[in-house]
C-alpha positions in Angstrom: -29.9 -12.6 14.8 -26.8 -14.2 12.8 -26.5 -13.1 9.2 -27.4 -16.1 6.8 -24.9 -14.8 4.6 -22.1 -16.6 6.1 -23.6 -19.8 6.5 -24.0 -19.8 2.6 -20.4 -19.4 2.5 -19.7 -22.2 4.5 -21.8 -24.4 2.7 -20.1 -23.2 -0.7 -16.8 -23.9 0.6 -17.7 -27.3 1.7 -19.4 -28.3 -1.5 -16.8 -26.7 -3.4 -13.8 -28.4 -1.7 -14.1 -31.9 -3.1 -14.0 -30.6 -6.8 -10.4 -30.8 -7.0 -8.1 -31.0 -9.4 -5.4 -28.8 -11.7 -1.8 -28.1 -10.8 0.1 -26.4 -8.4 3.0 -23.5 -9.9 5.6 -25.5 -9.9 7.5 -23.4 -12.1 8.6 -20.9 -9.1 10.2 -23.5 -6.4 8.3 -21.5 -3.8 4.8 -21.9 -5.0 5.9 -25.6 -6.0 6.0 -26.1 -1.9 2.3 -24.9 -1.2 -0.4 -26.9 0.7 -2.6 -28.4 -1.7 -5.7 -28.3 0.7 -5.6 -24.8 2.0 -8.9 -23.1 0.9 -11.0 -19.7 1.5 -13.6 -17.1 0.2 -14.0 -14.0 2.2 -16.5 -11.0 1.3 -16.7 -7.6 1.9 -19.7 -4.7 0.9 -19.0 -1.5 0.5 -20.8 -0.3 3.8 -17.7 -2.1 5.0 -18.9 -5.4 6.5 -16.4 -8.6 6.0 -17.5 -12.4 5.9 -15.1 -15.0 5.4 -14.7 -18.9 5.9 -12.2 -21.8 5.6 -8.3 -20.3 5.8 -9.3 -17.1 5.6 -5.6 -15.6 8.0 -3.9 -17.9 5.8 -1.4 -15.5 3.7 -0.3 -16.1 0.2 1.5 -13.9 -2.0 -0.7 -11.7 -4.2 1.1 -12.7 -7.6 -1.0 -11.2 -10.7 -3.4 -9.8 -8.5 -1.0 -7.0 -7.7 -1.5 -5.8 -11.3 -4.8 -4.1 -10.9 -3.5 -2.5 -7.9 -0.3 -1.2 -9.2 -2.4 0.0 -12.1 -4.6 2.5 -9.9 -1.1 3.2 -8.3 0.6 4.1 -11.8 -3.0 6.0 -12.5 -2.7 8.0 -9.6 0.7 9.0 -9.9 1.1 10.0 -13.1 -2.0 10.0 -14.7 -4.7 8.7 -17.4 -2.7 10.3 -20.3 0.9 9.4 -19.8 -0.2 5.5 -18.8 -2.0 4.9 -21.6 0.6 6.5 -23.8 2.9 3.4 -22.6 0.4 0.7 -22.0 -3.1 0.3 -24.3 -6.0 -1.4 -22.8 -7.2 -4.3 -25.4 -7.4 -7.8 -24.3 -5.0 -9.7 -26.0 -6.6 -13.8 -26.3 -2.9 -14.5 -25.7 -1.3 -16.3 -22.3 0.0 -13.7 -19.7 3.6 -14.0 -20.4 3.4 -13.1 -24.4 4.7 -10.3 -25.9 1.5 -8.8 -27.0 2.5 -5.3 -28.2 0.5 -3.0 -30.7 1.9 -2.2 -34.1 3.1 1.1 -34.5 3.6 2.2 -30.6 4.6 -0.8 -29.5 3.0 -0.7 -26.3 2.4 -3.4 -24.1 -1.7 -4.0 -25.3 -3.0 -3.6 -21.4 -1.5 -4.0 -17.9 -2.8 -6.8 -16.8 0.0 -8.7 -19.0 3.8 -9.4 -17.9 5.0 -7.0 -20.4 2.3 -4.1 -19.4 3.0 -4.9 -15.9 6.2 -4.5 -15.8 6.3 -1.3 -17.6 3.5 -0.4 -15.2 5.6 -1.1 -12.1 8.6 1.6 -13.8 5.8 4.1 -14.0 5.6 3.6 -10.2 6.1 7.1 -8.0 8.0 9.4 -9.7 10.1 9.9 -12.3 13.5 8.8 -12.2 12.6 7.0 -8.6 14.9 3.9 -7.8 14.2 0.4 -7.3 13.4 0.9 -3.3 11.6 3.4 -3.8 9.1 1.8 -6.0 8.9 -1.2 -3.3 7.9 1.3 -1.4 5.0 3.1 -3.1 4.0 -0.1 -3.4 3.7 -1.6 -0.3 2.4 2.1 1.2 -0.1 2.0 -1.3 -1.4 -2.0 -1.0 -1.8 -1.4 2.4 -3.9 1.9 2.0 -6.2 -0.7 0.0 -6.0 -3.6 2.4 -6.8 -1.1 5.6 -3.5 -2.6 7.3 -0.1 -2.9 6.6 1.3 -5.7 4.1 4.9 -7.6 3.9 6.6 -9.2 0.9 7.6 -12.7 1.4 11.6 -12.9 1.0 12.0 -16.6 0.1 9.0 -16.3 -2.9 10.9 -13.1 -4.0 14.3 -15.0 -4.2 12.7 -18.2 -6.1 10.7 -15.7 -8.7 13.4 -13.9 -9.4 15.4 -16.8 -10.3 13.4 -18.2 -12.3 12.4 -15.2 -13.9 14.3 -15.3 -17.3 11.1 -14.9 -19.6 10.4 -11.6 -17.5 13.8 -10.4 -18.2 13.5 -11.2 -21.7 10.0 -9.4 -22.0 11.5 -6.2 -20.6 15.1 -6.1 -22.5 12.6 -6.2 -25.6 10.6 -3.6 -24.3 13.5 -0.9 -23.3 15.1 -2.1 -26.7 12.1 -0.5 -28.4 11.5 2.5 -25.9 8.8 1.9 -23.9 10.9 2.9 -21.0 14.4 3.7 -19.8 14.6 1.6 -17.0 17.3 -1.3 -16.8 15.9 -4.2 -17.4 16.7 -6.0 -14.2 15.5 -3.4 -12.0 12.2 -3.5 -13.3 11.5 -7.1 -13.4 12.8 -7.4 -9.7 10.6 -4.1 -9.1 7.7 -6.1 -10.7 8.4 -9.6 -8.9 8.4 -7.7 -5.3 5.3 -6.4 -5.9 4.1 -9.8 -6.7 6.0 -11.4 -3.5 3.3 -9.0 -1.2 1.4 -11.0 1.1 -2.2 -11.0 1.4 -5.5 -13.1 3.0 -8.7 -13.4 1.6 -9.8 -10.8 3.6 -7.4 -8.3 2.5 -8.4 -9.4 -1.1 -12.1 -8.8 -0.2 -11.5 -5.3 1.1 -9.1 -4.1 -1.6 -12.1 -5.2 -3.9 -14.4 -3.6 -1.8 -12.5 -0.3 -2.2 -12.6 -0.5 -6.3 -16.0 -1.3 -5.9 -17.4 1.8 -3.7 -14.9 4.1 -6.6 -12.1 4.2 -4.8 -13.2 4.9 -1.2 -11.9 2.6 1.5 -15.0 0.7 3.0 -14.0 0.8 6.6 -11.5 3.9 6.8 -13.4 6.7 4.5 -10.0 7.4 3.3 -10.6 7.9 -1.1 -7.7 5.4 -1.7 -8.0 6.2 -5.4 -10.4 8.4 -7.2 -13.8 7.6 -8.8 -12.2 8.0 -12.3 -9.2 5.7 -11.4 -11.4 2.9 -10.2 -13.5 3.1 -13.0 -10.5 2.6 -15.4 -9.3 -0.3 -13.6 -12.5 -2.6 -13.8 -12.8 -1.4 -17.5 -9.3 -3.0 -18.0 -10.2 -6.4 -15.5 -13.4 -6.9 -17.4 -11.6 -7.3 -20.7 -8.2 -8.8 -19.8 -8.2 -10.2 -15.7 -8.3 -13.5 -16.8 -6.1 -13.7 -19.4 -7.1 -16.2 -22.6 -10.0 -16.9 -20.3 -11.2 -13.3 -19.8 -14.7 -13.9 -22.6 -15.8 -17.4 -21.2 -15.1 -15.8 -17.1 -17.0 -12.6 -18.6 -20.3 -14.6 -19.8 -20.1 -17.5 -17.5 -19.7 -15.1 -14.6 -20.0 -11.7 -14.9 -18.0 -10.1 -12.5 -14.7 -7.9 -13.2 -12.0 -10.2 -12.0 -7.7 -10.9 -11.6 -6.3 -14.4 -10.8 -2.7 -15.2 -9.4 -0.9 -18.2 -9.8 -0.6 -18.5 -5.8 -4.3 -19.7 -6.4 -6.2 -16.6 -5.7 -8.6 -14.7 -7.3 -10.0 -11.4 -7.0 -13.5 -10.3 -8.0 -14.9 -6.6 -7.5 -18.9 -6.0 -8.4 -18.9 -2.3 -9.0 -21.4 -0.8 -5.8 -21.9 -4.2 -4.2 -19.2 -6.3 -2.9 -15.4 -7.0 -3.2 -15.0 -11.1 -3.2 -11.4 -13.1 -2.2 -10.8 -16.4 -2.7 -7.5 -18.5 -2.4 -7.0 -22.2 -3.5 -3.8 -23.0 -5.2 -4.5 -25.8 -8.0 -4.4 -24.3 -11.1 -6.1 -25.3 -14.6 -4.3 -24.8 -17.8 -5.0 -20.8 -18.1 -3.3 -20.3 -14.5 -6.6 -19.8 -12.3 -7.7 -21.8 -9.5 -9.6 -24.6 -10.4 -12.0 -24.2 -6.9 -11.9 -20.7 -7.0 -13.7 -20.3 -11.0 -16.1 -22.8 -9.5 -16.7 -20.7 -6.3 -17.1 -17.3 -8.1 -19.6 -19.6 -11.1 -21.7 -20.3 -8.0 -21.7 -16.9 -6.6 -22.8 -15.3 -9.6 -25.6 -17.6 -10.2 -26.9 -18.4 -6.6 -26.5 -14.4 -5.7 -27.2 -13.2 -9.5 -23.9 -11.3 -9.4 -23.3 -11.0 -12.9 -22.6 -7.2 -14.1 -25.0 -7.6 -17.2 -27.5 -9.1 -14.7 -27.9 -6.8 -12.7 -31.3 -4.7 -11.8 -31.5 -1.3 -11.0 -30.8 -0.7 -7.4 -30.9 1.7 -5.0 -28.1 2.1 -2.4 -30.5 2.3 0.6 -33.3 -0.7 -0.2 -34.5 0.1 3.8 -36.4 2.8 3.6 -37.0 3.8 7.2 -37.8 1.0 10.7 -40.1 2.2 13.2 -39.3 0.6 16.4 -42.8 0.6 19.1 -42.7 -0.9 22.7 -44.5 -4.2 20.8 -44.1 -3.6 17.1 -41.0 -3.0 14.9 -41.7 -2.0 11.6 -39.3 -2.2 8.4 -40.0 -0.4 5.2 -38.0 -1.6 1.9 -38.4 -0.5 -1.4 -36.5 -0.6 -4.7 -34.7 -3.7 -6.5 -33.1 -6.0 -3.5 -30.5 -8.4 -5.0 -27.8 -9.5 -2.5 -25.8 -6.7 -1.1 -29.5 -4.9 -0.4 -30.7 -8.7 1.2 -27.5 -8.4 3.0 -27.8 -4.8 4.6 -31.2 -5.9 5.3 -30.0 -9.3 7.5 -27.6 -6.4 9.3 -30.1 -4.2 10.4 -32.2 -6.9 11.6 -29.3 -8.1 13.7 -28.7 -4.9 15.1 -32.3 -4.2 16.4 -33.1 -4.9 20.3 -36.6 -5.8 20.3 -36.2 -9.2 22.4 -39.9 -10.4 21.4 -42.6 -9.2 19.8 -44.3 -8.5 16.2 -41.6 -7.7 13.2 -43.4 -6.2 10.3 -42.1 -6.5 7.2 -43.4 -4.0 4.0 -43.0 -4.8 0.9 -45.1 -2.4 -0.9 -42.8 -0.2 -2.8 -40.4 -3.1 -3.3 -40.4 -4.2 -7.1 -38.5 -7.3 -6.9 -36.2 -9.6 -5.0 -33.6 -11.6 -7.0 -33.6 -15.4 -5.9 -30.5 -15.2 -3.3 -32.2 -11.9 -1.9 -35.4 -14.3 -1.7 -33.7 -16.9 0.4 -31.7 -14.8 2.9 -34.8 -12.7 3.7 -37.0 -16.0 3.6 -33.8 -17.6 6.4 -34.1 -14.5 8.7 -37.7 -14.2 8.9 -37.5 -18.1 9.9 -34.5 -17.2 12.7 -36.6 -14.4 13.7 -40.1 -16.9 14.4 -37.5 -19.7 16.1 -36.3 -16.7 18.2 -40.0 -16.6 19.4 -41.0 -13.1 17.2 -44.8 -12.8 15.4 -43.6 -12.3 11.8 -46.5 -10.4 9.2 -45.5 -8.9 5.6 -47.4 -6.5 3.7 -47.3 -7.3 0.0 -50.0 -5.9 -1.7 -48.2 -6.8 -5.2 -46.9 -9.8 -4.3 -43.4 -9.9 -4.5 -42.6 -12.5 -2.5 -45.5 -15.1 -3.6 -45.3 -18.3 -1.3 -43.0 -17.4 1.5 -42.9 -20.9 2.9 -40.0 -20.9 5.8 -40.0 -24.4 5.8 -42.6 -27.2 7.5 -45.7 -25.0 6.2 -45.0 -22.4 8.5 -46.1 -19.2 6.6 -45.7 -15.4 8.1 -48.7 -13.6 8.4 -49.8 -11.6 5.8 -50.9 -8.2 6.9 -53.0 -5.8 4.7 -51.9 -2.5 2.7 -52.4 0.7 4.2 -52.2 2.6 0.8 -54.8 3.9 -1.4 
């Protein structure tokens, strides 16, 4: 049985594609040359299962979205207490390319700004390390997060860097007052190669996914980053990912996010999912107009937002006992998406051609509406596959499971006392 999950998506990207509008970044000559029309949204959970739609091979250079990444980098190589002693971690309410420093330390006020980026980027492998060597951590470490190795896109470097005089103002201002030692130059053309790294949606999704499960690659094992690191660096994207945006994207949405101006944006929902999605008008903060519509949707449809969220376990199947005519699944717990989600997997992966699928329900406490609908779509595939359906659900957690054309599944009673 196909996972209703990625029908959804499809639906969402078609809906979403005719609410155009914004800008494309025409102030790099590069990003001024992108396809207007090019649009995708890709998915991944944390037990390492990707679903995307639309362009979703399509690369596009990562842009902002790099900061996060190079943040766990710097994290990992030098540590919690030296980075914060260079970069602070308020939001700022300012545009990304201010100089938003702090009185008294003058330190960039979080990295997820040019002027904390960049000084980010210098605190990049080692000290004293050159310009290529930086690249290189860099890449090597991107592609530790993606699960594959990455490239960075020549011409978009070349057309950045040219137009990059702001940058190199930000960070002759920043050595001027100490925050590092670096010549200017080489760190902004550090920072605007790590911005020229090319990604899909699907890389975005599984970088995200890695943040989300603290740190540990979804489909490799490999602990990319530690537990502490990732926590730090959704701390920092809740506050300050979106920029001058980052309150209204917080309480509209919910979810711990980075936008690029290449039109993508990355979301991460801390022991859930990691979300991509890529389509390059911008609106007047810099972030894709489709893509804040696509992640509104998500949140509200899959009830993604952080303060939103239930209590839920990590395994909401509790056991499924397969008989030569019965199969019998046993949930429990809070089941919001990623647990509605895990559930449509396991049912896929089951080989009982025909007969009676029992559902229990009796030590689940509640299903969120998108958890409603995906279980409510597979028990309808699994009846037009030519199964017997019956839930027991003595508490009534699921109250009028219609599948559509008054077809009901049959309710079986409670075994418990």
């Amino acid at each position: 049985m196909e996972s209703p999950v990625r029908k959804y998506m499809l639906q969402l990207l078609e809906e979403t594609r005719g609410q155009d509008g914004g800008e494309l970044a025409d102030y790099i000559p590069e990003l001024a040359k992108a396809r207007p029309d090019v649009f995708a949204i890709a998915m991944t959970t944390i037990e390492g299962r990707t679903y995307s739609v639309g362009d979703d091979e399509r690369e596009f250079t990562i842009q902002s979205i790099s900061k996060p990444f190079a943040y766990a980098a710097a994290l990992t190589d030098r540590g919690l207490d030296a980075v914060a002693a260079k970069v602070g971690v308020e939001p700022t309410g300012e545009a990304f390319n201010e100089l938003s420093l702090e009185r008294g330390t003058n330190r960039p006020k979080n990295p997820l700004i040019n002027a904390g980026a960049i000084t980010i980027h210098s605190m990049l492998a080692e000290p004293g390390s050159s310009l290529e060597e930086r690249a290189e951590r860099t890449v090597e470490f991107f592609s530790r997060l993606a699960g594959r190795h990455l490239e960075m896109d020549e011409s978009v470097f070349r057309s950045e860097l040219e137009t990059a005089d702001r940058n190199f103002a930000l960070a002759h201002m920043l050595r001027n007052l100490g925050v590092f030692e670096e010549h200017a130059h080489q760190a902004v053309a550090g920072y605007v190669a790590q911005c020229a790294i090319k990604v899909t949606v699907r890389d975005l999704a599984v970088m995200g996914a890695t943040l989300a499960n603290r740190g540990v690659h979804p489909f490799t094992g490999e602990h990319v980053a530690s537990r502490e690191v990732a926590r730090q660096v959704l701390a920092v994207m809740v506050s300050a990912g979106m920029y001058d945006a980052s309150g209204t994207w917080f309480s509209n949405v919910g979810i711990p996010a980075k936008s690029g101006v290449s039109g993508g944006i990355l979301g991460v929902l801390p022991g859930q999912v990691g979300i991509g999605v890529m389509s390059p008008r911008l609106d007047r903060q810099g972030n894709s107009v489709r893509g804040v519509r696509v992640f509104n949707k998500l949140s509200q449809d899959m009830g993604l937002h952080l303060l939103d969220a239930g209590i839920f376990g990590s395994n909401v199947i509790r056991s499924v006992s397969e008989e030569p005519h019965e199969t019998i699944m046993r949930m429990q717990g809070v089941i919001q998406f990623s647990g509605a989600e895990a559930i449509m997997h396991r049912l896929a992966g089951l080989e009982c051609a025909s007969g009676t699928m029992v559902f229990d329900l009796s030590r689940v406490t509640r299903l969120d509406a998108m958890a409603r609908r995906m279980f409510l779509e597979g028990l309808r595939r699994l009846i037009a596959d030519g199964h017997r359906v019956e839930i027991i659900d003595p508490d009534d957690v699921l109250p009028d499971p219609n599948l559509g054309g008054n077809v009901y599944p049959v309710q079986r009673e409670s075994d418990r006392g």
